[in-house]
N, C-alpha and C positions, 0 to 999 in steps of 0.2 A: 504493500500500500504506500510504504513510503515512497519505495522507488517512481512509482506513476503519478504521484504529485511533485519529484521532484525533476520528474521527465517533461511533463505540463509545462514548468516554473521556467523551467531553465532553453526550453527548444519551444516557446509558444509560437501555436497557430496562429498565421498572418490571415488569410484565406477560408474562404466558406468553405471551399471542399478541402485544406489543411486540418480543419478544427474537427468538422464530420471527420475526417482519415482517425485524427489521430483518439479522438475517443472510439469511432470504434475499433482501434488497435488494442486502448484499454481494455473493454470491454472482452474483447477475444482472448486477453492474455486472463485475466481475471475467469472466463467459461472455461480455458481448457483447466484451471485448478478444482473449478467447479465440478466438473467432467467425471474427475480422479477421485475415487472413494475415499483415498487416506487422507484427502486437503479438503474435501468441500465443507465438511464439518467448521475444521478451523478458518477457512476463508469467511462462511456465512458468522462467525463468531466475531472476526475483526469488524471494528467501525470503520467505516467511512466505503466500506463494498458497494452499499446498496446507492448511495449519495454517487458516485462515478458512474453505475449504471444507469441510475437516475438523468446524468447532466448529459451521459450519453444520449438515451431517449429525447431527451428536450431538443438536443443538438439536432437531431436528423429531422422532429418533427418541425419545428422553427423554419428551416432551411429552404426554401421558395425551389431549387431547380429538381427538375425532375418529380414537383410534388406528387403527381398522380399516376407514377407510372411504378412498375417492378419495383427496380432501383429503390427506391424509397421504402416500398416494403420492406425488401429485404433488410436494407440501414437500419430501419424502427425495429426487426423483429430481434435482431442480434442481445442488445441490452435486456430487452422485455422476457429474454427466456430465463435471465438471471435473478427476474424480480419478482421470486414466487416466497413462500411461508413468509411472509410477514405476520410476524404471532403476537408482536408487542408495540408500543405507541411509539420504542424510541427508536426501533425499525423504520416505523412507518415513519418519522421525525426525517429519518435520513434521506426517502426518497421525497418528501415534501422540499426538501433544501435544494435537492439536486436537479428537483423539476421546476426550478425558478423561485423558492422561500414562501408561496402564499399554495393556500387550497384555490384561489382561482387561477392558479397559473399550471397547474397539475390536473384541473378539472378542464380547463383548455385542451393539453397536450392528451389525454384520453379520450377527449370528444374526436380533436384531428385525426385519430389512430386510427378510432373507427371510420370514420368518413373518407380515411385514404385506404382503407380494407373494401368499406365498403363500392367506392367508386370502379375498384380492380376486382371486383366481388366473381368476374368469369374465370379468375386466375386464380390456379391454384398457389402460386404464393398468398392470396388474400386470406385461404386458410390457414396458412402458415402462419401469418400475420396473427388473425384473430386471437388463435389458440392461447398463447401469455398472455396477453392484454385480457382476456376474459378471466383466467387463471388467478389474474393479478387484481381485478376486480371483483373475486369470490373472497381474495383471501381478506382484503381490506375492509369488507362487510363487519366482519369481526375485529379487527384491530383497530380498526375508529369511528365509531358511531358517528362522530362530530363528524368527521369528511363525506360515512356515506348521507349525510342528511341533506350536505352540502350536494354533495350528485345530484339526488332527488331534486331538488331544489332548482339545479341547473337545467332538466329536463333530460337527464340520464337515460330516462326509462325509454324515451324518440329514439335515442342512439342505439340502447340494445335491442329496440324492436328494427331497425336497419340493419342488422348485422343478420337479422335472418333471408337476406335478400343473396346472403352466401349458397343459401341451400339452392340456388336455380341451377350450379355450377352439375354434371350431367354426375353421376356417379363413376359411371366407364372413364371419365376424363379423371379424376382425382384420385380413386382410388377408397378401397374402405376402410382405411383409418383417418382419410382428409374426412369423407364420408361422415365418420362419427364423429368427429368432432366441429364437424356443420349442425346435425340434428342436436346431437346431446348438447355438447356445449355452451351454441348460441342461445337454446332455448331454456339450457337449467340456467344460466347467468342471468338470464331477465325474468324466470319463476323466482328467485331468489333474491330479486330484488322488488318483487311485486309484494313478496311477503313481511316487507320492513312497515311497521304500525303509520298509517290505516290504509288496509291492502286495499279499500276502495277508489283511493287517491290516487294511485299510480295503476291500477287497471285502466283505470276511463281513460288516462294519459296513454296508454298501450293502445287502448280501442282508437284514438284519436289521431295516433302515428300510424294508423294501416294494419292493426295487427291480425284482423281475423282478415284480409283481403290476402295477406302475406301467408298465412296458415292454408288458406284452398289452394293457392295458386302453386305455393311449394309440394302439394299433393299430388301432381303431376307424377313426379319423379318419385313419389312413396308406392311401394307396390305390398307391404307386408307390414302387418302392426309393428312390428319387433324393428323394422326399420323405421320405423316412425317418431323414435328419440322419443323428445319431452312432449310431442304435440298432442296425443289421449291423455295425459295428465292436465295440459293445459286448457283443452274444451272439454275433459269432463271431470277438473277437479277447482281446477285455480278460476277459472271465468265464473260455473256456476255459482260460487260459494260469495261473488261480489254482487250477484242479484237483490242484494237488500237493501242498494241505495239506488236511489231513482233516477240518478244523473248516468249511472251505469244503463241503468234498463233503456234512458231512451239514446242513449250513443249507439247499446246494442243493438236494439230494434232499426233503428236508422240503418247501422251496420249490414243487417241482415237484408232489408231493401235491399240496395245499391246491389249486395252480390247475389241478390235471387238468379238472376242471368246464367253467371259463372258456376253458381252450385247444381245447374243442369244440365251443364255440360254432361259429355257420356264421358272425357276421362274423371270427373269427379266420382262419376255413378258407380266408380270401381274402386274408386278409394277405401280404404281400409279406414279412415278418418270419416265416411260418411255418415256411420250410425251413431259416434260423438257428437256431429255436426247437428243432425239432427236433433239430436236430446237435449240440446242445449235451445236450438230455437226455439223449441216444441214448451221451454220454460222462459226463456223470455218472454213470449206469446201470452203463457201465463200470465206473468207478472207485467206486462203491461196492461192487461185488462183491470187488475188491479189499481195499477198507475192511470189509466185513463178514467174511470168510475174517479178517483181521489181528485183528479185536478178538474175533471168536473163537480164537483161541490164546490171547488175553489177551496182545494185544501186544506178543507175546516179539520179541525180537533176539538170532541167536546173533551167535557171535564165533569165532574162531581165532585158533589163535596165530600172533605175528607172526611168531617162531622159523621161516623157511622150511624147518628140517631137521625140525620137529613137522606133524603130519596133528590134531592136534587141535582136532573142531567142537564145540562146545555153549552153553549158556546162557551170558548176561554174567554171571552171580556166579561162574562159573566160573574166574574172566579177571582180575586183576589191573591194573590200567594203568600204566604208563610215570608215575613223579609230576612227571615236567618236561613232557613234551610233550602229557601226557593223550588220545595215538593210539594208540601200541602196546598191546597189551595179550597179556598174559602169561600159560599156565596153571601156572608155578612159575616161583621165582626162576636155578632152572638154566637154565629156557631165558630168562630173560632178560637173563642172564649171558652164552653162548650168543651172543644176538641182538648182544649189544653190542660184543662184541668182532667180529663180521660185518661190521657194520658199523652199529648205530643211534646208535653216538658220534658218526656226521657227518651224521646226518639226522633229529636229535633236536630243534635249533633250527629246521631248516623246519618238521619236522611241526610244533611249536607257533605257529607263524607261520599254519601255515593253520588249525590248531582256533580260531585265534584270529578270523580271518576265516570263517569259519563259524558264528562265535556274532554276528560282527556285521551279518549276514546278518538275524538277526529269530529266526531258528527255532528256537521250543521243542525241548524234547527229543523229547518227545514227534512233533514233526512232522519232524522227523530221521527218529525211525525208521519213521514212515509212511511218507515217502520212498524210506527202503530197501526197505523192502517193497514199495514200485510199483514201481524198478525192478526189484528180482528178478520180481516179476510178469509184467510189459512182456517182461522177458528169455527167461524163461519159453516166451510168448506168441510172442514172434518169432523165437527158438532157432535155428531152419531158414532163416530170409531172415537171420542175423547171421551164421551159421555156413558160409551159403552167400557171402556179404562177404570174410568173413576169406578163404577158400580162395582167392578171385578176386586178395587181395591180396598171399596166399603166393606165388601161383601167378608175380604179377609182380614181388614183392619178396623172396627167399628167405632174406634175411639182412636184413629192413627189420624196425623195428619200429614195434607200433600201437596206437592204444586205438580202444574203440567208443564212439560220442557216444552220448547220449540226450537230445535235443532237445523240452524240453517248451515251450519259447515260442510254437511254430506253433498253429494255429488244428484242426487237424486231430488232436489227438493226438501221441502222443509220434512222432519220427521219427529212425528208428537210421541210422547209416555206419559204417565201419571206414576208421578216418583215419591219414597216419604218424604216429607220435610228435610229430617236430617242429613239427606244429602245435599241442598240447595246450598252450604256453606254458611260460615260465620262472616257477618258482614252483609248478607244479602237478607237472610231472615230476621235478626233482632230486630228491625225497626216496625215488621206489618206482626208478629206475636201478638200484641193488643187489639189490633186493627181488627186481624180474623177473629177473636173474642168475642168484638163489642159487636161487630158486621153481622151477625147472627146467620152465617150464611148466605150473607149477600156481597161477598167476596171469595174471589179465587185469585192465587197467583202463578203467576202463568212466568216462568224464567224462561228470557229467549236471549238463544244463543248464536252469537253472530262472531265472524274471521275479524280476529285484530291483529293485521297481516299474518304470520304462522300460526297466530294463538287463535284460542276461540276465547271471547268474552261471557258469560253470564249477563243478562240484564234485565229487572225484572218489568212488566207492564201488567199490574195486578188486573182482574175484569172486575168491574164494578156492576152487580145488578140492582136493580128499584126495587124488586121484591126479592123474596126466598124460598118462592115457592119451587121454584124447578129445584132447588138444591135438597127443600125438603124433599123432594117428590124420590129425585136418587136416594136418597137415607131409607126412603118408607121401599124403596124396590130391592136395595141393596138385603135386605133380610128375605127375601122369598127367590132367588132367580138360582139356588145351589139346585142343582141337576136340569137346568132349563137349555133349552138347544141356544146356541149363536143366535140364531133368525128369532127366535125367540124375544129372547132379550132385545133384539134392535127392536121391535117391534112394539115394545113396552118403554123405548127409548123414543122413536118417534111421536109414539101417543102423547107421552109425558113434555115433549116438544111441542107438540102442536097446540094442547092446551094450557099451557105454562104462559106460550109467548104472548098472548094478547094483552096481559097486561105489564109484562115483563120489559123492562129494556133492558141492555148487557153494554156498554162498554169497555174498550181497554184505555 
């Protein structure tokens, strides 16, 4: 190390192609140690490695002649294959220095990489190229949160939905390790950054850069699911699970327009990606009926009061809120007087605890309330298979208590159960304990759970009914329905629906 700074120091580049020569000279002398089993260890151990490979990269991307051709590839990819496990801040510290001293000047040189990959995208060098530069952007996910936030930020996720413009390259031309690491690579580096918290945000940013036009079109040259890398995980794992915001549904829906054309083609019709493609419209579809029913009302959201001894539903201007914990909300100060003396003096601090992590979630307000709206929807929709749940778990718990999931992480669609309580976690139950007490039945909590990028979140959106009769109605069936067939039981579940609701409301 010393010797190549004091090789720099003492023989300095006059000349644009002098300075490119001589770091990538560095650079090569530095790979072959890397190369050798007995030195790489102690190479990646000395400081100042990764900073030379670094100033290398900078150097070739910076450099105007020959930017869009081979040549330049090649330059960029030399250093890039040396600037992998970054496992720590003061790793990552080094190549920050080397790539010009700021994260905009490193969030530049990563953008150009790509876009000089991409422009060469028929050349198999441009694979060549990709493969570190994406490597190098897996391993940074984890060694700086601050920088990749800063990526996202920069519009990252446009660059790694361009890099899958590689896959058009023929297979017979590249070969099947270039091959895999078109499918695999390009596509798990931008799954992997879809899932940094809130995956919603950088989906729609995907959807927006061409990304399911770019998924049919590269279908072409797919002939076998196995050859199809990350692209069945991503239409039928990572797109559907972003369905529960409504700036997603209507980019997709748009989406799906525009390529109705293309996905009729006859090579689509052979694709191995077609019955993804399909399962995924087929719930967009869904869910914008959902979305269009909502924005026709004009978006309302009612409310009720928190007052469990009040039946009042209507509009939120109607409703007042709690000004410490911004949950309860109130249709006068008697009943929030009322409430407080019930008990919301000891569940005023959790509830602000979870509005608080609710807003650190990502979610506009607006996509709040689209979310209530799908699950009342959902709820709606399945009424008779949750209804017929609960009963089953009357029936073996008579004094147990429960909420109902709504699982929107799975690939399939939302998927409901009726769980005990004590698994709903600490944190999310303490504060409605009371609630369901005084509610006599005219509350249920309904925990839905939605992708906070990798993770799934819990959130709860309790149903509020007017009366208690339908829930009496389940208590009084839950004792007689032991040896009754399926059809049966629905059957005593729709009656119990059909005369419940006239005087019933249900919001969530």
């Amino acid at each position: 190390m010393e010797l190549l700074y004091l090789y720099y120091d003492c023989v300095p580049p006059r000349t644009a192609s002098e300075v490119v020569a001589t770091h990538l000279m560095h650079s090569q002398i530095i790979m072959k140690f890397i190369q050798h089993p007995s030195t790489a260890r102690e190479v990646f151990a000395a400081k100042g490695v990764r900073r030379i490979l670094a100033a290398a990269w900078a150097t070739t991307v910076h450099q105007s002649y020959d930017a869009h051709g081979p040549r330049m590839l090649n330059s960029t990819t030399l250093p890039l294959l040396g600037l992998y496990d970054i496992k720590g801040l003061e790793n990552f510290t080094e190549v920050v220095d080397g790539g010009g001293g700021s994260y905009d000047a490193l969030a530049f040189m990563i953008k150009k990489s790509i876009s000089q990959a991409v422009m060469n995208s028929k050349s198999q060098l441009a694979v060549i190229a990709i493969g570190p530069l994406l490597l190098f952007l897996q391993d940074i996910l984890k060694a700086s949160p601050d920088f990749r936030a800063y990526l996202l930020s920069r519009g990252i996720i446009s660059s790694l939905v361009s890099t899958l413009d590689i896959d058009g390259i023929p297979q017979a031309t590249v070969g099947v390790p270039a091959r895999q690491i078109n499918v695999e690579l390009c596509a798990a580096t931008l799954m992997r950054y879809l899932d940094v918290p809130p995956g919603y945000t950088w989906t729609l940013q995907a959807l927006q850069a061409g990304l399911l036009r770019r998924i049919i079109t590269s279908s072409v040259n797919i002939t076998t699911l196995e050859g199809a890398g990350k692209y069945p995980d991503l239409l039928g794992a990572v797109l559907p699970r972003s369905l529960v915001s409504y700036t997603v549904i209507t980019e997709m829906r748009k989406d799906f327009l525009e390529l109705e054309a293309l996905a009729r083609t006859e090579e689509f019709a052979h694709s191995p990606l077609l019955g993804h493609w399909n399962a995924l419209r087929a719930l967009v579809h869904q869910r914008a009926q959902v979305l269009d029913a909502w924005e026709a009302s004009g978006r309302l959201s009612s409310l009720a009061c928190y007052n469990m001894k009040c039946n009042k539903v209507d509009g939120r201007e109607s409703f007042r809120r709690c000004s410490a914990c911004r949950t309860a909300a109130y249709c006068s100060r008697e009943c929030q007087r009322a409430n407080w003396i019930d008990g919301h003096r000891d569940e005023c601090g959790v509830l602000l605890s979870a509005h608080l992590t609710f807003t650190e979630i990502g979610l506009h307000y607006h996509e709040k309330n689209f979310l209530r709206a799908l699950v009342h929807s959902d709820y709606q929709r399945l009424r008779v298979q949750i209804s017929m749940a609960t009963l089953q778990f009357l029936a073996q718990n008579p004094d147990g208590l429960f909420f109902v999931g709504f699982d929107y992480t799975g690939i399939n669609g939302v998927q409901c159960s009726v769980v005990p309580m004590t698994q709903l976690g600490v944190g999310l139950n303490i504060p409605h304990w009371g609630r369901l007490a005084r509610a006599g039945g005219r509350l249920t909590l309904h925990a839905v759970k939605i992708d906070h990028g990798a993770k799934g979140t819990n959130t709860l959106f309790p149903l509020r009914a007017t009366t208690s009769q339908f829930y009496d109605g389940l208590v009084g069936l839950a004792g007689g329905i032991r040896g009754l067939q399926p059809a049966q039981v629905e059957a005593l579940v729709r009656e119990l629906i059909e005369t419940t609701d006239k005087e019933n409301t249900e919001i969530h």
